[in-house]
C-alpha positions as CSV (number, residue, x, y, z in Angstrom):
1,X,0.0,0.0,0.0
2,X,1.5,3.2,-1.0
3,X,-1.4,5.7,-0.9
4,X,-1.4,8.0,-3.6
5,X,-1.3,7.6,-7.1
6,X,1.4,9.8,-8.3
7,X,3.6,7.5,-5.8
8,X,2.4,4.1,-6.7
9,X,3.0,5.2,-10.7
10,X,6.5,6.5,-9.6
11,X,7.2,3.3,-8.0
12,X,6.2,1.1,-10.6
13,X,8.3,3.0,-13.0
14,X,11.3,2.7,-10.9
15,X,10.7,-0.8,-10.1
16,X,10.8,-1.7,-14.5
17,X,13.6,0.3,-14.6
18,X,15.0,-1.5,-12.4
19,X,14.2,-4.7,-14.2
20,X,10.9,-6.1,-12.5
21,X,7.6,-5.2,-14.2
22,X,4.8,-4.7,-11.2
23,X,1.4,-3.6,-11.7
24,X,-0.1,-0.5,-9.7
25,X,-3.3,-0.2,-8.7
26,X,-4.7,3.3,-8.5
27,X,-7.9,5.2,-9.6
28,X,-10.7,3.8,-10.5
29,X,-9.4,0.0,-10.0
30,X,-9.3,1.1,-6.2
31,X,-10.7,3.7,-3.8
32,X,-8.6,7.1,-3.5
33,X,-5.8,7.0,-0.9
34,X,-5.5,3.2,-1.6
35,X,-3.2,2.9,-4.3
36,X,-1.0,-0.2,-4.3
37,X,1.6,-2.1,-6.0
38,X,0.4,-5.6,-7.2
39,X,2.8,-8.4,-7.3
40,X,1.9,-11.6,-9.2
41,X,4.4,-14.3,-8.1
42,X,4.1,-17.9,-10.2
43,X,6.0,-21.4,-9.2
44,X,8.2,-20.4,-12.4
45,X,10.0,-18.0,-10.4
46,X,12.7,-18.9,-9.0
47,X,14.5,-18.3,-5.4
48,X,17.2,-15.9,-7.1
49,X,14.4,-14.4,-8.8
50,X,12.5,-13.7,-5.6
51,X,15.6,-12.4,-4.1
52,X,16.3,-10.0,-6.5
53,X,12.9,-9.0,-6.6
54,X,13.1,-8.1,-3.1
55,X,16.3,-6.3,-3.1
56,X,14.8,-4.4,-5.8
57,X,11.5,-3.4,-3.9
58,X,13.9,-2.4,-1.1
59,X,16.1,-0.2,-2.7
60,X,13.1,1.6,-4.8
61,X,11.7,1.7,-1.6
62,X,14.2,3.4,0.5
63,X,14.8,6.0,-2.6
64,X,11.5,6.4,-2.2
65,X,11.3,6.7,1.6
66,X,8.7,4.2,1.5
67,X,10.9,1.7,3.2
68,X,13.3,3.1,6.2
């Protein structure tokens, strides 16, 4: 959950230039003040791929100062 729009597009963008496609979710898919990131993960991933997904979201994230 990131809240506003403008921040969940801006973290979706850094997250696919940063090599990981996620969805966001803003207005009208959900109510205002809930927009999110979606993740889809699938049994095709692998653990290196879940890894480096997740040091991804973590360093968008603290650019961001989503994540301290």
């Amino acid at each position: 959950m990131l809240g506003e729009a403008p921040l969940a597009q801006q973290f979706s963008r850094r997250l696919f230039e940063n090599g990981r496609v996620c969805d966001g979710d803003w207005l009208p898919t959900v109510p205002k003040g809930k927009a999110r990131i979606r993740v889809m993960v699938s049994a095709s991933h692998s653990h290196d791929d879940l890894d480096k997904g997740l040091e991804i979201f973590h360093k968008v994230g603290t650019e961001l100062d989503v994540i301290s």
